[in-house]
DRENKOL-343111 format. One record per residue (C-alpha): residue number from 1; x, y, z. Coordinates in pm, 1 decimal, m for minus. Example, Ala and Ser with C-alpha at 12.3 -4.5 7.8 and 13.67 -1.06 7.14 Angstrom:
BEGIN
<rec num="1" px="1230.0" py="m450.0" pz="780.0"/>
<rec num="2" px="1367.0" py="m106.0" pz="714.0"/>
This chain:
BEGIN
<rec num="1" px="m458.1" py="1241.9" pz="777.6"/>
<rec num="2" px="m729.8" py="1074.9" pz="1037.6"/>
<rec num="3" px="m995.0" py="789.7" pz="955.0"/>
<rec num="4" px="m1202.0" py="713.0" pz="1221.6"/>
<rec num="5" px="m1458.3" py="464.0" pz="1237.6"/>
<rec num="6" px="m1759.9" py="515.2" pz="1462.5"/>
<rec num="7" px="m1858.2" py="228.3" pz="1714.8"/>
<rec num="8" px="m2227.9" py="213.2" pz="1765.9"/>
<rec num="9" px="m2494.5" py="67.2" pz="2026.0"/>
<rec num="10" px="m2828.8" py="34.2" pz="2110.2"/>
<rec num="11" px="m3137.7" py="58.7" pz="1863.5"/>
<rec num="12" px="m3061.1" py="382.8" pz="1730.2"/>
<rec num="13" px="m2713.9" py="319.8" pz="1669.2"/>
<rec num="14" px="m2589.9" py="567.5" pz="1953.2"/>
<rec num="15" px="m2191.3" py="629.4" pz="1876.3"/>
<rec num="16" px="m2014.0" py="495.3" pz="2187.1"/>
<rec num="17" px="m1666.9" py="529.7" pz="2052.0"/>
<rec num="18" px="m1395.1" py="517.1" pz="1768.4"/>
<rec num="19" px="m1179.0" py="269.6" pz="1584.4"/>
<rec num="20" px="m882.2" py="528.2" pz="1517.1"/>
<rec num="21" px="m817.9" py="343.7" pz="1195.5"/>
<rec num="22" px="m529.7" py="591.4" pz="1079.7"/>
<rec num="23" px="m433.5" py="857.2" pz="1330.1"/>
<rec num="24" px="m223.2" py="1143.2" pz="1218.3"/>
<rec num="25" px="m33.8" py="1015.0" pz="929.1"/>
<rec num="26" px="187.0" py="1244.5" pz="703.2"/>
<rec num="27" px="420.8" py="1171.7" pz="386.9"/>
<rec num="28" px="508.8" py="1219.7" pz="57.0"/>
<rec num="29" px="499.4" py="1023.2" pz="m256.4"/>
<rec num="30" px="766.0" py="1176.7" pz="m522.1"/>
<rec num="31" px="720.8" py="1120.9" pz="m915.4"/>
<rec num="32" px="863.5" py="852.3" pz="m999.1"/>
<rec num="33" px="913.6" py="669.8" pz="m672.5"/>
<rec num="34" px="809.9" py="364.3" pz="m555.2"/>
<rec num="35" px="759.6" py="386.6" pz="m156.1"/>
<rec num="36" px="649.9" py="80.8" pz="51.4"/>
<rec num="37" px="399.4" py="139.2" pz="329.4"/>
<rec num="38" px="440.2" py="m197.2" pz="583.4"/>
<rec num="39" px="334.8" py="m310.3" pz="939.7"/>
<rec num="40" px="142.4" py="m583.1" pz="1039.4"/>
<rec num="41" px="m248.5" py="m670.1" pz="974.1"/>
<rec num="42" px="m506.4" py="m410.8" pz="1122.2"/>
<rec num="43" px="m237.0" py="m121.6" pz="1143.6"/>
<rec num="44" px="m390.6" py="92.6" pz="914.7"/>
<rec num="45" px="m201.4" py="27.8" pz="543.9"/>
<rec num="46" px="m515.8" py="m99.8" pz="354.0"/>
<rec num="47" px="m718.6" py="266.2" pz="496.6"/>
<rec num="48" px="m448.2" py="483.8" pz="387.1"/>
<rec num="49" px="m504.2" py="364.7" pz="27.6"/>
<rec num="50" px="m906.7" py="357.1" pz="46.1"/>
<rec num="51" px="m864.9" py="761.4" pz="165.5"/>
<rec num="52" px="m589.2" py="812.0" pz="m102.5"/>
<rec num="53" px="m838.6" py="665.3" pz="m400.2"/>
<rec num="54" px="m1132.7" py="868.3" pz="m208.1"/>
<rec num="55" px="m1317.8" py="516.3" pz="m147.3"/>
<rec num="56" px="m1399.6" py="598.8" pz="215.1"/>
<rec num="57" px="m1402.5" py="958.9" pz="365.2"/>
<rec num="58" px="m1076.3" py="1054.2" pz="571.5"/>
<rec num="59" px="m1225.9" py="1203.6" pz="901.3"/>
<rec num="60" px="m986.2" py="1485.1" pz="874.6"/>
<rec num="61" px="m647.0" py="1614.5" pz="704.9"/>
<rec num="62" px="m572.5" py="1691.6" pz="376.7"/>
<rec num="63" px="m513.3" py="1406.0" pz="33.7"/>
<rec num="64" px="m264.6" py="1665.0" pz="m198.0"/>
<rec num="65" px="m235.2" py="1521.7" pz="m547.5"/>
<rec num="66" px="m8.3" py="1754.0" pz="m778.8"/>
<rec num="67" px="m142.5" py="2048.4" pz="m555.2"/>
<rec num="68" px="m471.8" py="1971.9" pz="m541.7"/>
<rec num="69" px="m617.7" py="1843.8" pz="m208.1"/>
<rec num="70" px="m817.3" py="1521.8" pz="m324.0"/>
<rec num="71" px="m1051.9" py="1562.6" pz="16.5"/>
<rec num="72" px="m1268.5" py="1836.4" pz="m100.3"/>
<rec num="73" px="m1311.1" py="1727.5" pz="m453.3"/>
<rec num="74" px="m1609.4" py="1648.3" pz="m580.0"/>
<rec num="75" px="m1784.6" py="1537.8" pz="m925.2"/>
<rec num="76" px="m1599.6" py="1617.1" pz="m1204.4"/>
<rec num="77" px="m1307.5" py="1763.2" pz="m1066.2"/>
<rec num="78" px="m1285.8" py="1426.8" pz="m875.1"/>
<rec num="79" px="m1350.1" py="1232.6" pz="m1174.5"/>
<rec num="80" px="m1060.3" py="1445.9" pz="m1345.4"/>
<rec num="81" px="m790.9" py="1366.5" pz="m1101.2"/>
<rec num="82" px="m911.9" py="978.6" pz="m1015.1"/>
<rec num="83" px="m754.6" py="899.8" pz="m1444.4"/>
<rec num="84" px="m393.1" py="963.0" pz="m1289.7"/>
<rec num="85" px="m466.3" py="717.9" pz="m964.2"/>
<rec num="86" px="m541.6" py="373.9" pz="m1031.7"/>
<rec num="87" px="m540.8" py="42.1" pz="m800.0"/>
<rec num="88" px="m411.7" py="m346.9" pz="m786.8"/>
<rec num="89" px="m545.4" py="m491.6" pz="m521.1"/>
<rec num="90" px="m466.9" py="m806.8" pz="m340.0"/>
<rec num="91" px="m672.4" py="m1090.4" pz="m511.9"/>
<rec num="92" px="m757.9" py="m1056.3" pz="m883.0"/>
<rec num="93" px="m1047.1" py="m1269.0" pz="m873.7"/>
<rec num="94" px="m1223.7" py="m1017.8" pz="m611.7"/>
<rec num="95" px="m1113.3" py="m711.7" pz="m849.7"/>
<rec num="96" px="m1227.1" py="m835.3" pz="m1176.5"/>
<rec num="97" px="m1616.5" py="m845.8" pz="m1285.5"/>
<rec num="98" px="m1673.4" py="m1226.1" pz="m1390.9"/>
<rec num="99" px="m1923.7" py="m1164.9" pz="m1579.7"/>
<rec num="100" px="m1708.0" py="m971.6" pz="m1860.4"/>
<rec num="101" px="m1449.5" py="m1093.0" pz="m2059.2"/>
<rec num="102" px="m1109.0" py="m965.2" pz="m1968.7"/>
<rec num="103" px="m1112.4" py="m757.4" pz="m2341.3"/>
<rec num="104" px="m1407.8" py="m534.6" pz="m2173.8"/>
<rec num="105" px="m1249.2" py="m551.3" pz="m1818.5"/>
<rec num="106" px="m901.3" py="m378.2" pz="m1983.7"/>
<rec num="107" px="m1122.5" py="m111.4" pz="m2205.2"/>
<rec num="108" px="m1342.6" py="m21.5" pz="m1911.4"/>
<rec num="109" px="m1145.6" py="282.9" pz="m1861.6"/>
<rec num="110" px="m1093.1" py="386.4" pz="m2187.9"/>
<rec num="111" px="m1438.7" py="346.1" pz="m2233.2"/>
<rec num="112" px="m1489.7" py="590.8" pz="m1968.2"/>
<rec num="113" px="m1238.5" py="820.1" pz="m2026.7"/>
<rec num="114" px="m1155.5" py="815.4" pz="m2398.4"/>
<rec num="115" px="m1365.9" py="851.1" pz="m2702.7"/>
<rec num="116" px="m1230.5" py="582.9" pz="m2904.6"/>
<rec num="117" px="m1362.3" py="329.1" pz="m3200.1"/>
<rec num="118" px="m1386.2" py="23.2" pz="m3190.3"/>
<rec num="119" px="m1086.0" py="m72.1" pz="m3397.9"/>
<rec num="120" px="m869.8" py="157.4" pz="m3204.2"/>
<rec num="121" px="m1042.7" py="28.1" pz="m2878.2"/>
<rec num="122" px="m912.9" py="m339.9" pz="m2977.6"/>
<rec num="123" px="m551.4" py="m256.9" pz="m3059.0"/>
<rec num="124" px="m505.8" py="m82.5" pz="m2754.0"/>
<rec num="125" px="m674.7" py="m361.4" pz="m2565.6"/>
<rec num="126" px="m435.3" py="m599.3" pz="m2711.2"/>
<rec num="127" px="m134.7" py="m347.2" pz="m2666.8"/>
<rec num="128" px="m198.5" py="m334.4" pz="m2309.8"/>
<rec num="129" px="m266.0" py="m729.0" pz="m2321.8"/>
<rec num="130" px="124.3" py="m777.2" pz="m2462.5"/>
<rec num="131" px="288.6" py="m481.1" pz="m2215.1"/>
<rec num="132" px="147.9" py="m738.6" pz="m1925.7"/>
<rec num="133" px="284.1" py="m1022.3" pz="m2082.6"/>
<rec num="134" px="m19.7" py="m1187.9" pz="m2156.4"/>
<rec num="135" px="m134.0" py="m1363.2" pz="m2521.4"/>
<rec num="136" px="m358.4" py="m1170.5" pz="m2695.9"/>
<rec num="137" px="m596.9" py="m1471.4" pz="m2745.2"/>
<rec num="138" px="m668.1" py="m1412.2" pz="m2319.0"/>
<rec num="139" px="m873.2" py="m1175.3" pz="m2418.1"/>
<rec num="140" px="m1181.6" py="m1369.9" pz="m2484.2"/>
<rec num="141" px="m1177.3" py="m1542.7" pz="m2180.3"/>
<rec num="142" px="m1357.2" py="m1501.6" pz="m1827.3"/>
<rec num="143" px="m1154.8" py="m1443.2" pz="m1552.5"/>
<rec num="144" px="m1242.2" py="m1773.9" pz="m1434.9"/>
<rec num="145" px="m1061.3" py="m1949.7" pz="m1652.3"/>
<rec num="146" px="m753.1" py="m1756.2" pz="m1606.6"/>
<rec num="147" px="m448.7" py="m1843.6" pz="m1359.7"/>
<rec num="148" px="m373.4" py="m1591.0" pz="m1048.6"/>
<rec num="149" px="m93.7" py="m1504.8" pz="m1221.8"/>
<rec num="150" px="m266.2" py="m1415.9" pz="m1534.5"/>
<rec num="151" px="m573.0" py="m1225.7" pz="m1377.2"/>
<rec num="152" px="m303.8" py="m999.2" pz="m1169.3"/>
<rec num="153" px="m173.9" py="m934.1" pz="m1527.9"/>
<rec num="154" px="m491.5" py="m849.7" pz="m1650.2"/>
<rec num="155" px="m572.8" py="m617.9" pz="m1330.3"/>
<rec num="156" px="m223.0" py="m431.2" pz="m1397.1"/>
<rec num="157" px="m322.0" py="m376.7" pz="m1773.8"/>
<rec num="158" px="m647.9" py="m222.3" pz="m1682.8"/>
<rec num="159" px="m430.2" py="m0.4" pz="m1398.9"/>
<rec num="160" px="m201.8" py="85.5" pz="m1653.6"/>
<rec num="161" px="m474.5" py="162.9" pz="m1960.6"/>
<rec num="162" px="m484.3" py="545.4" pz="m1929.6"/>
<rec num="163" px="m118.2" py="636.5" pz="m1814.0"/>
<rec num="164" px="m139.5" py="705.1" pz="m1451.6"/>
<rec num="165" px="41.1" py="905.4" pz="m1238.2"/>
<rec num="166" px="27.3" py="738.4" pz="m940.4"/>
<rec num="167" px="m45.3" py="324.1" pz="m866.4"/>
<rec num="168" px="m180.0" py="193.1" pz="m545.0"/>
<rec num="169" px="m16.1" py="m152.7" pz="m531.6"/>
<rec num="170" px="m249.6" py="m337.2" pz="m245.9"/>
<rec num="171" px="m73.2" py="m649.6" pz="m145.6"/>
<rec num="172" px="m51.7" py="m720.6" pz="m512.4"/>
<rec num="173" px="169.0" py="m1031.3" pz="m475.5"/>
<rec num="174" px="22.3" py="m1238.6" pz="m123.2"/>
<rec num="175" px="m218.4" py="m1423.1" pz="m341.9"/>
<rec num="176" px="31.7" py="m1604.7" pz="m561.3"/>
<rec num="177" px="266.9" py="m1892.1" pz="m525.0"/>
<rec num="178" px="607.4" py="m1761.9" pz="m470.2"/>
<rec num="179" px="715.8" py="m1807.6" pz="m857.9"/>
<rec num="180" px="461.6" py="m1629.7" pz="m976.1"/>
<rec num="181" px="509.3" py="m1336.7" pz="m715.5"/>
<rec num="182" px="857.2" py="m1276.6" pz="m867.9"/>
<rec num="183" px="740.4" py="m1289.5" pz="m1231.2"/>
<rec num="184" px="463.7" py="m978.3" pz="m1142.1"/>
<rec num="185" px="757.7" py="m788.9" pz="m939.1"/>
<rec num="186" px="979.0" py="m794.8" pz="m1253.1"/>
<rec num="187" px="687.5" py="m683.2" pz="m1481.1"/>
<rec num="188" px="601.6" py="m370.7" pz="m1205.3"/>
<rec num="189" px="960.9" py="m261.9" pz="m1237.0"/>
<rec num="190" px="977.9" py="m325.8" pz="m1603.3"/>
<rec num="191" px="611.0" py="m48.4" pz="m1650.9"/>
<rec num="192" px="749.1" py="187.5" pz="m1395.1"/>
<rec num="193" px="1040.1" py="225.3" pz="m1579.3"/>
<rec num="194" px="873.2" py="210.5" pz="m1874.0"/>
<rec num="195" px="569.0" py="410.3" pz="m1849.9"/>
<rec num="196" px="726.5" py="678.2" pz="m1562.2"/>
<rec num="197" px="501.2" py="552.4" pz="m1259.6"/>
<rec num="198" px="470.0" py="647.8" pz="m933.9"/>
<rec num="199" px="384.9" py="348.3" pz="m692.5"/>
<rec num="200" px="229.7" py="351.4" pz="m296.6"/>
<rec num="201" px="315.7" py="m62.3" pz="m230.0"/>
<rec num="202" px="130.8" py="m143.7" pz="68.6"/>
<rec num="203" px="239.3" py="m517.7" pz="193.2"/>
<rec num="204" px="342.3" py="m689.3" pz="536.9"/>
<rec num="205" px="595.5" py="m892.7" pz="322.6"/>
<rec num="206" px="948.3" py="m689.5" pz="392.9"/>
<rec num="207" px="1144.9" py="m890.0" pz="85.5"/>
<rec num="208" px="895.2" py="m773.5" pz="m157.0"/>
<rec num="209" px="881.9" py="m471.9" pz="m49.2"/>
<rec num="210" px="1291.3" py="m413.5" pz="1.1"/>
<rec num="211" px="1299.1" py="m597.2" pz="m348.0"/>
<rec num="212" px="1066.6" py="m282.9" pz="m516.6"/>
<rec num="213" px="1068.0" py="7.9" pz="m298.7"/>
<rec num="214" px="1305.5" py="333.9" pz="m309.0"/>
<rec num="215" px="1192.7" py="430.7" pz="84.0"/>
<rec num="216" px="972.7" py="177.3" pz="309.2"/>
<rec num="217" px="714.5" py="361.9" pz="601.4"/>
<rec num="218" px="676.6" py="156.8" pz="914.4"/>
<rec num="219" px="307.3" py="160.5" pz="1061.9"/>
<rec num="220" px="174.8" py="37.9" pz="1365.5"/>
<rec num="221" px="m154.2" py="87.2" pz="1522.1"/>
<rec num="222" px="m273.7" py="387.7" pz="1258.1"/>
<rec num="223" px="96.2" py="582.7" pz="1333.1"/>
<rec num="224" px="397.6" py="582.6" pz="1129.2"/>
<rec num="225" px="699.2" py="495.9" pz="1357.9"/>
<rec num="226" px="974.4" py="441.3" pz="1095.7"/>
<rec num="227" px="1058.8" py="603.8" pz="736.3"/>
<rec num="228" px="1372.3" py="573.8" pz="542.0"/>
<rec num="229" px="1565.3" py="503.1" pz="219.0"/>
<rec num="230" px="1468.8" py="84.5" pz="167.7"/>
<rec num="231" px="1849.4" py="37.1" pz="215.9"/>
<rec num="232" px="1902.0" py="245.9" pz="494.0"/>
<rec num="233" px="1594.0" py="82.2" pz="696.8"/>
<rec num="234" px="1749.4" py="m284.7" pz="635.8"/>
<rec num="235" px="2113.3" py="m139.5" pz="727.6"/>
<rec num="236" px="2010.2" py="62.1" pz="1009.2"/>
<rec num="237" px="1676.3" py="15.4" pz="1188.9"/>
<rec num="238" px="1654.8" py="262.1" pz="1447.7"/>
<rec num="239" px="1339.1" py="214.5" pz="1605.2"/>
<rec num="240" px="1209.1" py="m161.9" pz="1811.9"/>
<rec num="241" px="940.8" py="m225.4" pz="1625.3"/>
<rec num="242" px="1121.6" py="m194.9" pz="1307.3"/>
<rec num="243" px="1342.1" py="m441.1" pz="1426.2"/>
<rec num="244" px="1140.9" py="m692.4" pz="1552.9"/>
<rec num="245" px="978.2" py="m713.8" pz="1174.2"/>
<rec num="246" px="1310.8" py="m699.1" pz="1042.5"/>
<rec num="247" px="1446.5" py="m967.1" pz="1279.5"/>
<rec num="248" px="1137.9" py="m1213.9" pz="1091.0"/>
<rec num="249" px="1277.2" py="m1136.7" pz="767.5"/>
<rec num="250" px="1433.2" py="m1522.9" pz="645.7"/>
<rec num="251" px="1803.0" py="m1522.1" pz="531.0"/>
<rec num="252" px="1773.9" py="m1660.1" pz="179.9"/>
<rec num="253" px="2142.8" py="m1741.3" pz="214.3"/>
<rec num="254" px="2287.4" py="m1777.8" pz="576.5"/>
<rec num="255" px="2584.8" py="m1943.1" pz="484.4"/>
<rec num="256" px="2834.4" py="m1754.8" pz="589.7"/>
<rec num="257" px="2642.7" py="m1473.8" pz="771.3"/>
<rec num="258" px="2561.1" py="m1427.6" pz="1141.6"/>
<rec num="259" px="2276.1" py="m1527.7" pz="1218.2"/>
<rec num="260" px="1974.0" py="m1289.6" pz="1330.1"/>
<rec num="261" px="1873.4" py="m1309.7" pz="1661.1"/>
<rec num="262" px="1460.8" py="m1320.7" pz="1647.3"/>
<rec num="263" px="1286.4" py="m1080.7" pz="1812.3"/>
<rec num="264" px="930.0" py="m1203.3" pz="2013.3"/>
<rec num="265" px="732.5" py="m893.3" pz="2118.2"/>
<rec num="266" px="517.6" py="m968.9" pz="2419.6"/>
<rec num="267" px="124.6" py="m998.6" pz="2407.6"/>
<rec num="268" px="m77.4" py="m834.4" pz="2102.2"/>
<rec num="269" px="m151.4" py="m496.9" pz="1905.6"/>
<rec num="270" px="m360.5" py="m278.0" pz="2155.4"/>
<rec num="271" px="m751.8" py="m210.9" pz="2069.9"/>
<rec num="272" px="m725.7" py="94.2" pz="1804.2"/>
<rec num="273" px="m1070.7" py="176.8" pz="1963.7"/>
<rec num="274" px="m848.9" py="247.1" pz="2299.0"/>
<rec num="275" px="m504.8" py="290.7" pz="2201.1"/>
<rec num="276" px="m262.4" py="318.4" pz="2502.9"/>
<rec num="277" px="m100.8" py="676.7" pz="2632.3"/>
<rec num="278" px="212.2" py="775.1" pz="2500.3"/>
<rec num="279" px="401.8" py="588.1" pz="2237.8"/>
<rec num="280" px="191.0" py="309.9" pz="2099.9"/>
<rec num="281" px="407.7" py="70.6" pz="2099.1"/>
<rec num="282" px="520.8" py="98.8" pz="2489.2"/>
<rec num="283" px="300.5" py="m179.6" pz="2608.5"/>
<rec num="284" px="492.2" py="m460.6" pz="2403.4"/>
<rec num="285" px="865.8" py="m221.2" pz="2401.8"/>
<rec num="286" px="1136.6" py="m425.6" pz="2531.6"/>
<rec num="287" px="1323.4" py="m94.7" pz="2580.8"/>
<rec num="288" px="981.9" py="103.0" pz="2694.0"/>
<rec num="289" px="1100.7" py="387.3" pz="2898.9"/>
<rec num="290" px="878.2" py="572.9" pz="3164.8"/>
<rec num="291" px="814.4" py="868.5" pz="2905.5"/>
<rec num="292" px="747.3" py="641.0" pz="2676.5"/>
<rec num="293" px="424.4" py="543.2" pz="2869.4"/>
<rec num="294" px="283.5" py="915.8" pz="2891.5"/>
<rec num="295" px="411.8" py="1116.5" pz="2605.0"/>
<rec num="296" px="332.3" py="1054.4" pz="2253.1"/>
<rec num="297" px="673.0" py="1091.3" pz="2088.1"/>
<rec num="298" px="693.6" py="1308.3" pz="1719.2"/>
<rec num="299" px="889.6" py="1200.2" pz="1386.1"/>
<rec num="300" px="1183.4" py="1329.1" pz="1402.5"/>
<rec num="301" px="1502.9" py="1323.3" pz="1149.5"/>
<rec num="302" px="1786.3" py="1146.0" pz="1323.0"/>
<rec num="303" px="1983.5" py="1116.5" pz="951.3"/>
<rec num="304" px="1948.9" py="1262.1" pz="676.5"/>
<rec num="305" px="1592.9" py="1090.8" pz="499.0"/>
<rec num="306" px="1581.3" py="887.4" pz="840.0"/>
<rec num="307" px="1296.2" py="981.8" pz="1011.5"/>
<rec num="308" px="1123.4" py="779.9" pz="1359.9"/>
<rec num="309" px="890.4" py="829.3" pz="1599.7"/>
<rec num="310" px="1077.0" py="710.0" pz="1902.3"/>
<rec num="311" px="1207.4" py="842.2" pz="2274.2"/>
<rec num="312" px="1497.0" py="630.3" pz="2226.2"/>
<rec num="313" px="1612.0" py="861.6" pz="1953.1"/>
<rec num="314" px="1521.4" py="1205.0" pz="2050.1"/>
């Protein structure tokens, strides 16, 4: 899949270029997996999931749900599939309407969905309210006058209202003290589990995403460079950019354990409007070879479920 993002100039807004947002990136989500999608800001993570949920237009490739290739679907047929994918997203506050009450926020999409009364339409908005761990009483209240922690329960509850398929987890934990960040972790676990989910968790934050993941996709500059089982990525990181963002990672217990040496890469991401030749990452390599600079390398299987991008490996 592509997503490019025209650059205009001039009066009549004259395209002059690209921002090559996401640029040629292919994988899988299986049922009941939970696979992390990480690389630093502006490398194309937050695009992937706007395409996926068919909030922006990918330029070109193919979005296959159960099949069915989300791109072309339109109307109804979109409206059919878009049930089975819902959406956290990174700060509640931004997600949730303030001007409803979080009961109405919770049965928006049953509303929309479902034909239900309003008797049945309150006990599954309180049903949903205890499977987040949230009192019942919440529901009355603004989202103003909830917590962060409480209004990312509420946004899961109204993810979770008619039994998805598929959950796009959007930095769902960066906005919340580090207490509270655990206490929504367990509680995604707990409704996977629970409820059969599927997750995409996109985040730059390697713990939480080693903590919840089943196979973590590295991204840099709108290319994958890195995919693997979560504990074969942390064992085994095969390509440098990998391990410089592993090397960042804090020991939560060092005693005893050799310590990391840190990793600095040189300089900063390259322009996505005018990405370099080659491998994208050559420019800031510390083990850039001379191919490296003209030919684009391709993902290739080094072990088995251990894929990279990288002319180190071929």
């Amino acid at each position: 899949m592509k997503k490019y993002y025209p650059i205009t100039s001039g009066l009549f807004g004259k395209v002059v270029g690209y921002v090559r947002a996401v640029d040629g990136v292919s994988f899988t989500v299986h049922e009941g997996e939970v696979l992390g999608l990480v690389g630093e800001s502006g490398c194309g993570k937050t695009t992937i999931a706007k395409c996926v949920l068919r909030l922006v237009e990918p330029t070109s490739g193919r979005i296959l749900f159960e099949g069915e290739d989300l791109s072309k679907m339109k109307g109804r047929n979109l409206k059919r599939v878009r049930r089975h994918l819902q959406a956290v997203f990174q700060n509640p506050f931004l997600s949730l309407n303030p001007r409803m009450r979080v009961r109405k926020i919770v049965a928006e999409p049953l509303l929309e969905y479902e034909k239900v009364g309003k008797d049945e339409l309150r006990e599954k908005v309180e049903e949903l309210l205890d499977a987040v761990g949230l009192q019942r009483t919440i529901a009355d209240r603004y989202p103003h006058e909830l917590s962060g922690g409480q209004a990312q329960r509420v946004a899961i509850a109204r993810a979770i209202a008619l039994n998805p398929k598929l959950v796009i987890l959007d930095e769902p934990t960066s906005a919340l003290d580090v207490s509270v960040q655990a206490q929504i972790l367990d509680l995604l676990v707990k409704l996977k589990e629970r409820l059969g989910l599927s997750y995409l968790i996109i985040s730059h934050d390697l713990s939480v995403v080693r903590y919840i993941s089943d196979r973590i996709a590295v991204m840099y500059l709108g290319k994958l460079v890195e995919l693997s089982e979560t504990e074969g990525l942390f064992e085994n990181p095969l390509h440098p950019y990998t391990k410089a963002l592993l090397s960042a990672v804090p020991e939560p217990d060092p005693r005893g354990k050799k310590l990391k040496e840190r990793i600095i890469l040189p300089g900063e991401p390259p322009d996505p409007s005018s990405p370099p030749p080659g491998c994208r990452f050559h420019p800031r390599c510390p083990e850039a070879r001379d191919i490296c600079k003209k030919e684009e390398p391709r993902m290739t299987e080094i072990e088995e479920g251990h894929f990279v991008s990288c002319w180190l490996r071929s």
